[in-house]
C-alpha positions as CSV (number, residue, x, y, z in Angstrom):
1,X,-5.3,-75.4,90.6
2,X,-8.5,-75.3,88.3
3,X,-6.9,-72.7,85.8
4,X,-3.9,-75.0,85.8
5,X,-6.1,-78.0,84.6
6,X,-8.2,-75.8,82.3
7,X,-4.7,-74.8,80.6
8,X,-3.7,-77.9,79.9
9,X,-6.9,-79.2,78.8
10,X,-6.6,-76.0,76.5
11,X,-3.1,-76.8,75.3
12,X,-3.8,-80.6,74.2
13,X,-6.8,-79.1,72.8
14,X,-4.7,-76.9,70.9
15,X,-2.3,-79.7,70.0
16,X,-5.0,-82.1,69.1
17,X,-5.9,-79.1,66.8
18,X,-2.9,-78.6,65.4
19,X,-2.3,-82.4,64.6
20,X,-5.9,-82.3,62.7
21,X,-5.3,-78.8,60.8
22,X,-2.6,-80.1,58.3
23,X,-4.9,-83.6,58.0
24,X,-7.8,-81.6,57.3
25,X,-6.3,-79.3,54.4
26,X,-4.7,-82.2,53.2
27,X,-8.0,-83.9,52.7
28,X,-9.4,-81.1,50.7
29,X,-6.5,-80.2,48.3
30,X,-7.7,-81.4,44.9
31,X,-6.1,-84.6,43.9
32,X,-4.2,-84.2,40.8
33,X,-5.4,-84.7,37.3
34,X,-4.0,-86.1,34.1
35,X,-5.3,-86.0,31.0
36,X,-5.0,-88.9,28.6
37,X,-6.0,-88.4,25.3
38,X,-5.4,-92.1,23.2
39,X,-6.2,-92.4,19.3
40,X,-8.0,-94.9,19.4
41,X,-11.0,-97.1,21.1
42,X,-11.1,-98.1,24.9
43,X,-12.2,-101.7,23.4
44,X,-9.4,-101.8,21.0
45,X,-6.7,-100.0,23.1
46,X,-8.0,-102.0,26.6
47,X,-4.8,-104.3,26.8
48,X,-2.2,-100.8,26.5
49,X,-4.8,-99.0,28.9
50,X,-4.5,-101.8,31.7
51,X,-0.4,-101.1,31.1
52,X,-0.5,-97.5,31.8
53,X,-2.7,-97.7,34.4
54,X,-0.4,-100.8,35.9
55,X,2.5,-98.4,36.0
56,X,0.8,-95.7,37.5
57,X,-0.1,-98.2,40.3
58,X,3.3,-99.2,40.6
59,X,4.2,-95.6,41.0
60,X,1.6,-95.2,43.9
61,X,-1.1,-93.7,42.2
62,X,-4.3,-95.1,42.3
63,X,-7.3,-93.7,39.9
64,X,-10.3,-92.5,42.3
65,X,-8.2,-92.4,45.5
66,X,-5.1,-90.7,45.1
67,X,-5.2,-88.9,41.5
68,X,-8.1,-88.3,38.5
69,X,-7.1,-89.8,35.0
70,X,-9.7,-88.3,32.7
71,X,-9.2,-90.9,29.5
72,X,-10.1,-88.7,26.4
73,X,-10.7,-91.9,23.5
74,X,-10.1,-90.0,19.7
75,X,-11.5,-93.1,17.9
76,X,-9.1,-92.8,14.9
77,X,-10.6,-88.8,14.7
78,X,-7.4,-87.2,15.1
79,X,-8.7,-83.5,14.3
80,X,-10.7,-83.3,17.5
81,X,-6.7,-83.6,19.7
82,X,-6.4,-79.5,19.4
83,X,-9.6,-78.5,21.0
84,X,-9.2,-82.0,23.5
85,X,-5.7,-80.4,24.8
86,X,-6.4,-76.3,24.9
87,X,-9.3,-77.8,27.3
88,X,-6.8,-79.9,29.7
89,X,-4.6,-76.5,29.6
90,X,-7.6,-74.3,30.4
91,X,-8.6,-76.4,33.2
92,X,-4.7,-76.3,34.2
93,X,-4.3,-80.4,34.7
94,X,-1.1,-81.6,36.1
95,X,-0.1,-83.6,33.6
96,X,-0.9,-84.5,30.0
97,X,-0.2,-88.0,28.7
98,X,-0.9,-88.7,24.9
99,X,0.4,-91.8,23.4
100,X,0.2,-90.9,19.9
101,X,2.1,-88.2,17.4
102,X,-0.6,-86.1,16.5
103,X,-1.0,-85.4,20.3
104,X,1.9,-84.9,21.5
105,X,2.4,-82.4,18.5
106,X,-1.3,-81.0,19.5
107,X,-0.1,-81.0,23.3
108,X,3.3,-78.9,23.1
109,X,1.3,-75.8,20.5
110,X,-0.9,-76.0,23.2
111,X,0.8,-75.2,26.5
112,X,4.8,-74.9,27.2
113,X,4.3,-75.2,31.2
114,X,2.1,-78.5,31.4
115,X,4.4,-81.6,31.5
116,X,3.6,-83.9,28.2
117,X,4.4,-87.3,28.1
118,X,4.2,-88.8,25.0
119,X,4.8,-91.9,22.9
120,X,5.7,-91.3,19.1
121,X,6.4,-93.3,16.3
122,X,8.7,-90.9,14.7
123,X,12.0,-89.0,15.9
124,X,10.9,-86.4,18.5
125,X,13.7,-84.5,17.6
126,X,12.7,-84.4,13.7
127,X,9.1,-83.3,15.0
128,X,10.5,-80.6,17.3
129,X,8.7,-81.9,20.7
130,X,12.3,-82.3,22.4
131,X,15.7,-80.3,21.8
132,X,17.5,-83.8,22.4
133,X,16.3,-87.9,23.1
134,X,19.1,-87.4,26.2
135,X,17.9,-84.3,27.4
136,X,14.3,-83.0,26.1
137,X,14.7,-79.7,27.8
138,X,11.3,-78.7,27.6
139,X,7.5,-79.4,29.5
140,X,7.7,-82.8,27.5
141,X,9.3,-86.1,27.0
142,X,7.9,-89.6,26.7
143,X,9.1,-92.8,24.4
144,X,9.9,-93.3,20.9
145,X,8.4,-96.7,19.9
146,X,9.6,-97.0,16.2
147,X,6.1,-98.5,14.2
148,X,7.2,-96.7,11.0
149,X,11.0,-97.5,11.2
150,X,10.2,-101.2,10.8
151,X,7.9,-100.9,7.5
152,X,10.8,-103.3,5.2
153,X,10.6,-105.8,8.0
154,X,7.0,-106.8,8.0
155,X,6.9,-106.5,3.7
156,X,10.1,-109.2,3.9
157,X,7.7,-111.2,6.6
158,X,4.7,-111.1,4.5
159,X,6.8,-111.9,1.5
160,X,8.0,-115.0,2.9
161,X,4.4,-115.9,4.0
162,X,2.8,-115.2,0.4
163,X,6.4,-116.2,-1.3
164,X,4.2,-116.2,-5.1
165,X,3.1,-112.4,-4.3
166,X,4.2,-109.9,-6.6
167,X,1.3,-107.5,-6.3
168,X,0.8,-105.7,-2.8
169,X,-1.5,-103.3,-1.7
170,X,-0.9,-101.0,0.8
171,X,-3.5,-99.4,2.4
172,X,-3.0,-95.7,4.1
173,X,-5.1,-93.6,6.2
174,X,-3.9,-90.1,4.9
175,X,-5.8,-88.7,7.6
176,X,-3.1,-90.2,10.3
177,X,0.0,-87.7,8.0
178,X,2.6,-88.3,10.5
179,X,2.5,-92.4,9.6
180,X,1.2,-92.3,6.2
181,X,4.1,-89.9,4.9
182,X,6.4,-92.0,6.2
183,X,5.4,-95.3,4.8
184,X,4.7,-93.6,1.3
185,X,8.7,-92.3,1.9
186,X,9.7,-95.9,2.8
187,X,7.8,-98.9,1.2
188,X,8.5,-98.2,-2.5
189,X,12.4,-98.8,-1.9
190,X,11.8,-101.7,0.9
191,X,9.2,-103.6,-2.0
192,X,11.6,-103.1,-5.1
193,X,14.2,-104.6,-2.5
194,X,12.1,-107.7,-2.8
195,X,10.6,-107.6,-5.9
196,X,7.6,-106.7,-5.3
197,X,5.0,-104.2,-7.5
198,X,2.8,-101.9,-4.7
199,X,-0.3,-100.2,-5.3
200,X,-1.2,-97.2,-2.7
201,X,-5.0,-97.2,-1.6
202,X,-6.2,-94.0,0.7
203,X,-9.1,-95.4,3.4
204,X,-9.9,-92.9,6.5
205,X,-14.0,-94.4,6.9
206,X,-15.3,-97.5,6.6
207,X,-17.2,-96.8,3.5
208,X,-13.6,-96.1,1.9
209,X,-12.1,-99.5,3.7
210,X,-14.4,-101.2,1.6
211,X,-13.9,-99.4,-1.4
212,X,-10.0,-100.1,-1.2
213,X,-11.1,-104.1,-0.7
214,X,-12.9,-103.6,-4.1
215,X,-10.0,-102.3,-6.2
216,X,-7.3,-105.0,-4.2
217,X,-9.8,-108.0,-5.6
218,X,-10.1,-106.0,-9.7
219,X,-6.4,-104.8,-9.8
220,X,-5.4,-108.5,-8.3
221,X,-3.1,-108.1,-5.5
222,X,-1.6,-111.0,-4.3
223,X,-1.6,-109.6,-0.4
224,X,-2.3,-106.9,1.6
225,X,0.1,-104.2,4.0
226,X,-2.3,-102.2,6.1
227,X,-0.7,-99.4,7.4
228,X,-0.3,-98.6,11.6
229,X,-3.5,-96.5,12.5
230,X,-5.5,-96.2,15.7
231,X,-8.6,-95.8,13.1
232,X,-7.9,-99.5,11.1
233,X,-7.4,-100.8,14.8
234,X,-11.0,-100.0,15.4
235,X,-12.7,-101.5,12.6
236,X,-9.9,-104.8,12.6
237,X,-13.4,-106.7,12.7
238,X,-14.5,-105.2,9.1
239,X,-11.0,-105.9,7.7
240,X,-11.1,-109.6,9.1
241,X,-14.8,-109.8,7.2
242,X,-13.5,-108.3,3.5
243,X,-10.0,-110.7,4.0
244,X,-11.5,-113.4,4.6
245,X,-14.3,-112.5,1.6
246,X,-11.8,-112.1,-0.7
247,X,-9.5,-114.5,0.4
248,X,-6.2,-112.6,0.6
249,X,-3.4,-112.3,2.9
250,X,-3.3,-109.4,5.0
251,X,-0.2,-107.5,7.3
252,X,-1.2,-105.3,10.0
253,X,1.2,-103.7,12.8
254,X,-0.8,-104.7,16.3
255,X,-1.6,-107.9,17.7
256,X,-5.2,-106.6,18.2
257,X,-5.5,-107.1,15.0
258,X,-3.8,-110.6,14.0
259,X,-5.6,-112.0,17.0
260,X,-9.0,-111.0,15.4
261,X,-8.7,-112.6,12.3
262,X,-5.9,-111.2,10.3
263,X,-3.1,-113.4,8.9
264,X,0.3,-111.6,10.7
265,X,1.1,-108.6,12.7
266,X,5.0,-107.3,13.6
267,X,5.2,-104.0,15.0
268,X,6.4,-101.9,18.3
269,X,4.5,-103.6,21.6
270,X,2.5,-101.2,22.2
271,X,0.8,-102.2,25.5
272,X,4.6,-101.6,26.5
273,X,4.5,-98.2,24.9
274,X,1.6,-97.3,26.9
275,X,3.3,-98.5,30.4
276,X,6.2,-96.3,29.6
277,X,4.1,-93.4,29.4
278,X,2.5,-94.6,32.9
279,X,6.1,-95.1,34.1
280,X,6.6,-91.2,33.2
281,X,3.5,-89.7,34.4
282,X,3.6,-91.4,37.7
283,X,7.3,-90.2,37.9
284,X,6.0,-86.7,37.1
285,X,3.1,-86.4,39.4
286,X,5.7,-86.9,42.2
287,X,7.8,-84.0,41.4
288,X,10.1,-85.1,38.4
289,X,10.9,-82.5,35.4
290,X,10.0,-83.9,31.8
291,X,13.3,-81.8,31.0
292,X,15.6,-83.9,32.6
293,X,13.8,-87.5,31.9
294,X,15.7,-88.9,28.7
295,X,13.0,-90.1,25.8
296,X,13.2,-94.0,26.1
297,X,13.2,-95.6,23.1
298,X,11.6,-99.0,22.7
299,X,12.9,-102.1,22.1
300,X,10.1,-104.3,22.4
301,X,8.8,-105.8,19.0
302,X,6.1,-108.6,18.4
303,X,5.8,-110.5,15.7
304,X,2.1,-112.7,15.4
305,X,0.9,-115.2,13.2
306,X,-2.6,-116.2,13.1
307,X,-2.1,-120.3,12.0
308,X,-5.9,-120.7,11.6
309,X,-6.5,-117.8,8.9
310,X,-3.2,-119.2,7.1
311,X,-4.8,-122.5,6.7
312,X,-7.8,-120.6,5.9
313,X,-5.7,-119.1,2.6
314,X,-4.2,-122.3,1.7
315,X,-0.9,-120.8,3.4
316,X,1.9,-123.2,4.8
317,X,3.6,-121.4,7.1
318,X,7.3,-122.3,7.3
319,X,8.0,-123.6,10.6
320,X,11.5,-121.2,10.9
321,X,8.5,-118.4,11.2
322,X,6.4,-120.2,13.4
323,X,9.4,-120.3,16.0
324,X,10.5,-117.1,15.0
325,X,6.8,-115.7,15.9
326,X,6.2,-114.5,19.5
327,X,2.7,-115.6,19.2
328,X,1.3,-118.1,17.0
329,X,-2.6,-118.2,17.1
330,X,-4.2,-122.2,16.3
């Protein structure tokens, strides 16, 4: 009779056991990593990084409890992305999430097994991170968000808000290649278009920023196209501060940068950009194959106008563009 009771207490035992094994190793499997690497600042970028890490919520995945997102910040240095990424691949991450060309190019030299999501401004096909927008085919896919595509756009916007100019500026970061060739390929057509004569200024530190204010005010431009870069993002404060020195009308591509003090912004949303890439990674991380996730391409654009710095230049701002505006600072 004993040995029968001493069985079964040895059998639950066992079950109880085996019930608590699978637990156990479950518990100690690593969670998963991903690797962000951004262009820019976590104070400039905060609004897009709340978006990704929104849709990685939504997807079930919780930084701290359920996966690791180490958030690599390049602060508009885009040479250090290379050495960032053949780190993540060294340390085998699961996935790699890079909102920005120059990583996602940096991302596929660097591993062809990783998943990549990226976000690019260009055609992914052109740069050769995906074999097709419909099917990628490869370890990466991501979203096409357009900021170069719509350079004639924001010159015809600024245009009607400075309607006297007929000397721009445009000012480049040639560091940032992937953007600056394009807009150097684009803007001369899109300002003869409109009459306008352009004047191309190189600025990749802030010592050069300034110098590029100094030649604006002695060659007299009449306004201002600054070009999309993570980099001019960072110092928006330093290009509200020379503007508003010299008193002329300035087009940038983020909101960031209208709502600090500059007169408009139009570009791609790119807080939307950034939740796309969350959408994917989460998406990923529970089994999905970047070869067979289409590249999404956005379709999400916001135009800004900052009323206060208009009044500032003396601007009127015609009230078809103020409705036009998705945002319209007082």
């Amino acid at each position: 009779m004993s040995s029968h009771i001493g069985r079964r207490k040895f059998l639950a035992t066992l079950g109880r056991a085996a019930v608590a094994w699978p637990l156990a190793a479950r518990a100690q499997q690593p969670m998963p990593v991903v690797g962000f690497i951004a262009s820019g600042t976590p104070d400039g970028m905060a609004r897009s990084a709340a978006a990704f890490r929104s849709a990685l919520g939504e997807a079930g995945f919780i930084g701290g409890q359920n996966v690791t997102v180490e958030y690599h910040w390049l602060e508009g240095d885009y040479n250090r992305a290379p050495a960032l990424m053949a780190d993540l691949v060294r340390r085998r991450v699961a996935v790699i999430a890079t909102p920005f060309s120059q990583g996602a190019v940096a991302a596929k030299a660097a591993t062809t097994t990783i998943p990549i999501v990226f976000g690019v401004s260009e055609d992914p096909v052109k740069l050769g991170l995906v074999a097709s927008l419909a099917r990628p085919g490869g370890n990466l896919t991501g979203i096409n968000f357009f900021a170069t595509e719509l350079t004639a756009k924001r010159l015809a916007l600024l245009r009607e808000l400075v309607p006297k100019a007929t000397r721009m500026a445009v000012v480049i970061n040639p560091v940032n290649r992937a953007i600056s060739e394009v807009i150097l390929r684009d803007i001369p057509e899109a300002a003869r278009a409109i009459g306008l004569e352009i004047q191309v200024l190189n600025a990749s530190t802030s010592r050069e920023i300034e110098a590029a204010f100094v030649a604006i005010v002695r060659e007299r431009a009449n306004a201002v196209f600054i070009a999309p870069d993570a980099f001019y993002t960072s110092r928006r404060s330093q290009f509200v501060t020379l503007a508003a020195r010299d008193r002329i009308p300035t087009s940038c591509a983020n909101r960031e940068m209208a709502e600090a003090g500059l007169l408009m912004s139009y570009g791609a949303n790119v807080a939307d950009m950034f939740r796309q890439v969350g959408v994917y990674t989460g998406r990923i991380l529970k089994g999905a194959k970047p070869a067979e996730l289409p590249v999404v391409q956005s379709t999400k654009f916001e135009f800004v106008i900052n009323l206060q710095t208009a009044r500032a230049l003396g601007l009127d701002v015609p009230l078809h563009l103020q409705q036009l505006a998705d945002e319209v600072i007082e």
